[in-house]
Every structure is written in structure tokens, then in C-alpha cells.
N, C-alpha and C positions, 0 to 999 in steps of 0.2 A: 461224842459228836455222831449224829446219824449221816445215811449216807448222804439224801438228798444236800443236807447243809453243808458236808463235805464236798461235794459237786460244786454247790454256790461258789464254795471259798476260793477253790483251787482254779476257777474260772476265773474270778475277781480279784484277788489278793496277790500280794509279791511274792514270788518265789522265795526270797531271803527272809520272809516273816518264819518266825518258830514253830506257829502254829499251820502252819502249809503243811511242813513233813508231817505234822499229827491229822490233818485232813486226807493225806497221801495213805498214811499208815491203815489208815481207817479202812479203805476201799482195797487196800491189799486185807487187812482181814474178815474183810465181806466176801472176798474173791474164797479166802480160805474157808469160811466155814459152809459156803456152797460147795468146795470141793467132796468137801470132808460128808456133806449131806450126800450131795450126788454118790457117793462111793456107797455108803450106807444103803442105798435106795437100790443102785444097780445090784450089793449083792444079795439082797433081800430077791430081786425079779432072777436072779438067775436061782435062788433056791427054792425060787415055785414054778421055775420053767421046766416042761418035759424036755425040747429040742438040745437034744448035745450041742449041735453049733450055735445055737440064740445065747446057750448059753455059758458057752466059750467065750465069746463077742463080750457080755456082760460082764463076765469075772474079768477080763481084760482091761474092758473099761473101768469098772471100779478099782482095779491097780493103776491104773493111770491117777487116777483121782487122788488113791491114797498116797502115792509117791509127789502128787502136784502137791497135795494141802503140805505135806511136810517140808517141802521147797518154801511153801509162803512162809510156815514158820519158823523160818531163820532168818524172817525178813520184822517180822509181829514180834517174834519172841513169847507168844501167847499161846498156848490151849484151846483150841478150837472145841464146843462140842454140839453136837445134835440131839434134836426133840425125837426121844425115838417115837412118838404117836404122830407125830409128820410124817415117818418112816411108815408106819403102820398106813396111815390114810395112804399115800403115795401107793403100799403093795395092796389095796382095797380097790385104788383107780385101777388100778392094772388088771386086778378079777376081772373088771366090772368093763373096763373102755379099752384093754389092752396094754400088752408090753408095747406097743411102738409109740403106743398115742402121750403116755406117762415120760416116756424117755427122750420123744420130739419136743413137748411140752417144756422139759429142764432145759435141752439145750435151747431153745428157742426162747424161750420167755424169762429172762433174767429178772430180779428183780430189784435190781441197782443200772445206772447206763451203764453200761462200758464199752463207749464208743471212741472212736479213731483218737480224738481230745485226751480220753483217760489212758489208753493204749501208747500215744505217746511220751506220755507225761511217764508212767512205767517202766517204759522203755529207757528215757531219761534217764530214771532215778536207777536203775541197774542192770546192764546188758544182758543177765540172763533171763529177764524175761521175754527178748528176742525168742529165746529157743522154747520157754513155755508158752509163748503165744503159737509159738508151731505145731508145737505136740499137741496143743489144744483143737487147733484143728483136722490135724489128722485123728486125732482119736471122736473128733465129731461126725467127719467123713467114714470113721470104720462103723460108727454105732447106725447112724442113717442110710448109707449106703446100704450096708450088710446084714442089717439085723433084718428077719424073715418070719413075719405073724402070719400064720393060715387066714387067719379072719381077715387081713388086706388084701386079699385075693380073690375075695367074692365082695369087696366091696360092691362092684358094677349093679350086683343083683338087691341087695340092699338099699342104693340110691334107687331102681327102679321099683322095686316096694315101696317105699316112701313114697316117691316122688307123685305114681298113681296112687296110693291109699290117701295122701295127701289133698290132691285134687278131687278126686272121685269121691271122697268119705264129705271133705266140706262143703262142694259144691251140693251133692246131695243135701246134705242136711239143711243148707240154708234154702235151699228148694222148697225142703217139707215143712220146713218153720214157717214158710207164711200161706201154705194150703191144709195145714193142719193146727190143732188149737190144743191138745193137748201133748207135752213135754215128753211123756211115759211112751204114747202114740209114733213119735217123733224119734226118741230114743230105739223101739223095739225094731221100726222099721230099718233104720241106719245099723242096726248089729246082724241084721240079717244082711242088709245090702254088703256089711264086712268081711260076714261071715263067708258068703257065695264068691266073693271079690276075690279073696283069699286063696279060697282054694281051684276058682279059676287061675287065675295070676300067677302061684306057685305050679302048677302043672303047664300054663302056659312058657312059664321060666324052663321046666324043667324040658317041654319037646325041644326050643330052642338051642338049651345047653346041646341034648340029644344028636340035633339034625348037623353039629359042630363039632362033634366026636371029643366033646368034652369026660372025660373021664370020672369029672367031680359034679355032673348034672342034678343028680339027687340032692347032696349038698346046698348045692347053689340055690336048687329050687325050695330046701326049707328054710332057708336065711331069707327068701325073698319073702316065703309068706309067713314068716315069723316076723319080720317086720312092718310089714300089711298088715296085721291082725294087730298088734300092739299100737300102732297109728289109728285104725282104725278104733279100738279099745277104749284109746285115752279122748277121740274125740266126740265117742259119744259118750262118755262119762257121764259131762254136766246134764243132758237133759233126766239122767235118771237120781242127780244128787238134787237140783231145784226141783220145787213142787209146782204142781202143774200152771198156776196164775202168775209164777216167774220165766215164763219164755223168754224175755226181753237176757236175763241177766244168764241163761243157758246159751241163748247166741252168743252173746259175748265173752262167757266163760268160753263156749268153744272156737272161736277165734283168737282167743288170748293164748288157748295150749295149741294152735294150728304154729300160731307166731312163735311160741316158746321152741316148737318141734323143729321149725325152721332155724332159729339159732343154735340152737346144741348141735343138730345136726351138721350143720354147714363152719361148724367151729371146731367137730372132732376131723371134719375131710381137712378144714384147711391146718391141721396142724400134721394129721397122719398121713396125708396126702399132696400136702405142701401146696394148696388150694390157695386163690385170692381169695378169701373169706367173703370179702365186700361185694364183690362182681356177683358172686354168686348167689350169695343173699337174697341182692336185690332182684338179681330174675327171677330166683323161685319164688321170694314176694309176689313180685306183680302179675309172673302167670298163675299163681295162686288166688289174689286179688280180683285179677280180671274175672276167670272164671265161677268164682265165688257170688260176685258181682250180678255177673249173668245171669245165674240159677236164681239170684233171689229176685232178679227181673222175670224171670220167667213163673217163676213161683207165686208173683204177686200177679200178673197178667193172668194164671190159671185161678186163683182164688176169685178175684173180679170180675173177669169175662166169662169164666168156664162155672163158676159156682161150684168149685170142686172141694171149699173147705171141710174139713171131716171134724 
């Protein structure tokens, strides 16, 4: 029985039918072999973490884990076991997106309900998971709270990368897409405009940190233009991957990666950052949008009225 149909049952069905406990059993060892993964996963990040205390926190946490899972299974009476190349992908995200963002990700994002309905119904079937539904959140509360990534700390400087490489790289470009005719033209101009951006931007981060007696300004201001320049990178891509009589399908690829940039981005804040995902989304959309909008107004007014196509 999977979970979801386990969910149906246990919502619809008599308590006293035979198959409820095997629908109940089911979702406790769901519960288990996420334990038993999460344990895996945490001690995997605390063996590729430098920080002694992240990774104190970590080995902590995955004790918790491995003492939970063994709790459910004297409830299963089953063997739990894990994919270790799940494991594997899991310590790849973590290279790649961070210890916080990998470990917010598990606790947050379940992949079965286990809401207030099923939490009772547990509680029901045996008072000690009163005291694991405790521990579970303390030990959620120790890993969120306490756990400390350098790289969320210069988030601020990296949203403001973005946010101007973002606006400024696309607005540009749809600018010159309709006062310029060839692609290549259109491309060389935008990676200089990235270029210059860049290393404005990152110096302009860095007097800021500076004139606020930030200690970590150098820092802050390569993260900033290390993400400028990678925004900037991906979105003039398309004009130098289409040949030059495909302009039409270069805009559009690069409003397609504008849009992609905006989702990943505003889905690692709202999970590392514990961000409305939605709210925010949708503003960077439309002030992305708006101003996009404008420039290819302007762009088309310069090409018409000014005769400036090249």
C-alpha cells in the first residue's frame, strides 16, 4: 500500500476494519525510512563540513534520527534501508546549494502529509509518539536555529547581484534586440554591458560594506559580482547559441532563462531563508516585466523614429 492510498483509507475507512492498522503501519514506516535517510544524509554533511560546531549540530542530529528510526521499528518490526546515491545527490546539493538549504529542504518538504489528522491518529495508536513528536521538534528547532552557513550571510549582497544583473542585463538586451538586427551584434554588446556592470557593482558593494566598517567587504563584494556576471553570462547566452535570422527565438530563450533565474533563485531564499516564495516571486516578475517591457518600448521608438537600426 503506498502512502498516498494509505492517507485515502485511514481518512475514509472504519477504524475496526483490519486493513486501517496495515494503512497506519504503512505511514509509520514512511516516517521510518525518512528517519533513517535523514540520519544518512546529516552524517554524510557533517563529514564534508570544516566548522566544528555545524558539525557538532549535524552529528547530533543524525543521532537523533538514528535513535528515532529504531523507535519506529518496534512499531514496523521491518528493516528500514536507504539509496545511498540519494545520499550521494543529497551531499552534491550541499557542494553546490549549501549545508542549510539541503537540511531546511528535508525538514520542510516531506514527502508524505503528516499533518495534525495523521499526527493524531499516531498519537491514538500509541502514547509514545507524544514524546517523538517532541523530540522531533526540538531537534528541528536545534538544526534551523543553530546551524551557521558563511554563504547566508552575504546573502543581502547576492540578492543585490541578481536582482540589478537581472533588470539591467534584460532590460538591455530587449533594448538592443529591436535597434539591432544581428544576434552576435546584440550578444557582444550585452557581455560588455556585463562585463563593466560587474565590476562596477562589485566595487560599488564593496565601498558600501567599507563606509559600515564591515570586516567581510572584500567578500561580500566578490559574491556580489560573482553573481552579476553569471546572470549576466546566462542571459546573453542565447543570442550567441541562435544564428543570426533567429532573433525572435534568442528573445525568447532569454526571457525563458530570465524566468528560470527568477524561480531557483527565489525558491533557494524561500527555503534557506524561510522566504514567502510566492510574494516574492511575483514582485521580482513584474518589476522585471515592467521594465523589460519599457526598454523594448524604447527600443522600438529608437529604431522607428531615430533610425538607429544597425
Amino acid at each position: 500500500m503506498n502512502i498516498k492510498r494509505a492517507y485515502r483509507y485511514l481518512q475514509h475507512e472504519d477504524p475496526t476494519h483490519p486493513k486501517y492498522q496495515s494503512a497506519l503501519l504503512c505511514f509509520i514506516f514512511a516516517l521510518q525510512k525518512r528517519e533513517l535517510f535523514e540520519a544518512h544524509v546529516y552524517n554524510k554533511l557533517a563529514k564534508m563540513h570544516k566548522d566544528d560546531k555545524n558539525r557538532e549540530i549535524l552529528l547530533q542530529v543524525a543521532e537523533f534520527d538514528f535513535k528515532h528510526q529504531a523507535t519506529l521499528e518496534t512499531f514496523t518490526k521491518k528493516k528500514a534501508s536507504v539509496s545511498k546515491v540519494k545520499v550521494w545527490i543529497f551531499g552534491v546539493l550541499a557542494m553546490i546549494l549549501g549545508y542549510t538549504f539541503v537540511a531546511k529542504m528535508m525538514e520542510k518538504k516531506l514527502s508524505f502529509p503528516l499533518d495534525n489528522f495523521i499526527r493524531t491518529l499516531l498519537v491514538q495508536y500509541d502514547d509514545r509518539f507524544v514524546q517523538w513528536f517532541h523530540e522531533e521538534k526540538e531537534h528541528e528547532h536545534l538544526l534551523l536555529q543553530t546551524l551557521d552557513e558563511e554563504r547566508l550571510r552575504y546573502v543581502s549582497s547576492m540578492v543585490l547581484g541578481l536582482n540589478d544583473a537581472l533588470i539591467e542585463i534584460t532590460a538591455t538586451l530587449a533594448g538592443f534586440s529591436l535597434s539591432m538586427s544581428n544576434n552576435r551584434m546584440i550578444g557582444v554588446s550585452g557581455l560588455i554591458l556585463g562585463i563593466s556592470a560587474t565590476l562596477s557593482m562589485a566595487s560599488s558593494e564593496y565601498l558600501s560594506n567599507r563606509s559600515e566598517n564591515n570586516p567581510e567587504a572584500l567578500k561580500a563584494s566578490v559574491l556580489c559580482g560573482i553573481t552579476y556576471i553569471i546572470v549576466s553570462l546566462s542571459l546573453v547566452a542565447p543570442f550567441f547559441i541562435f544564428p543570426t535570422e533567429h532573433k525572435s527565438q534568442a528573445i525568447i530563450s532569454m526571457l525563458v532563462v530570465a524566468l528560470l533565474i527568477i524561480v531557483v533563485f527565489n525558491f533557494y531564499l524561500s527555503v534557506t531563508k524561510e522566504i514567502a516564495f510566492k510574494k516574492r516571486f511575483i514582485e521580482m516578475f513584474l518589476i522585471t516585466s515592467i521594465i523589460t517591457a519599457i526598454s523594448f518600448a524604447v527600443g522600438f521608438f529608437a529604431d522607428r523614429y531615430l533610425n538607429t537600426t544597425i
